[in-house]
C-alpha positions, 0 to 999 in steps of 0.5 A: 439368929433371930428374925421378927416374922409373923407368916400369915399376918398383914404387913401393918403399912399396907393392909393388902400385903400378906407374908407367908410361911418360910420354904425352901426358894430358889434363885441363880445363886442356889437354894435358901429359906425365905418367904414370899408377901403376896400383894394384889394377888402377886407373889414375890420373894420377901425375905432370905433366913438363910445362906445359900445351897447348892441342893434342895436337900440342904436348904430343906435340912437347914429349915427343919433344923430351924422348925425343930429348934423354933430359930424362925 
């Protein structure tokens, strides 16, 4: 998989809006990696890179394996 994803940069059709870095979230349906866009000074979920997990610790094994191997 591969995603088109700039962390940190301006989303270009509101200048206000920034994307951040992909974390381990969590929802009702588990954990996944995803990334929050801040927009006028509110966070909230922006993307999903990820299946679902029941822990933490999958999620969070999913997104090293993906920083190792530059998947993001």
């Amino acid at each position: 998989m591969s995603f088109d994803h700039n962390p940190g940069t301006a989303v270009p059709e509101k200048s206000d809006r920034v994307v951040g870095e992909p974390e381990v979230m969590q929802s009702a349906a588990g954990y996944y990696v995803g990334c929050y866009v801040t927009e006028d000074g509110f966070a909230s979920p922006h993307s999903r890179f990820s299946d679902y997990f029941p822990k933490e610790q999958q999620a969070q094994a999913w997104l090293d394996a993906a920083r190792r191997t530059n998947s993001l």
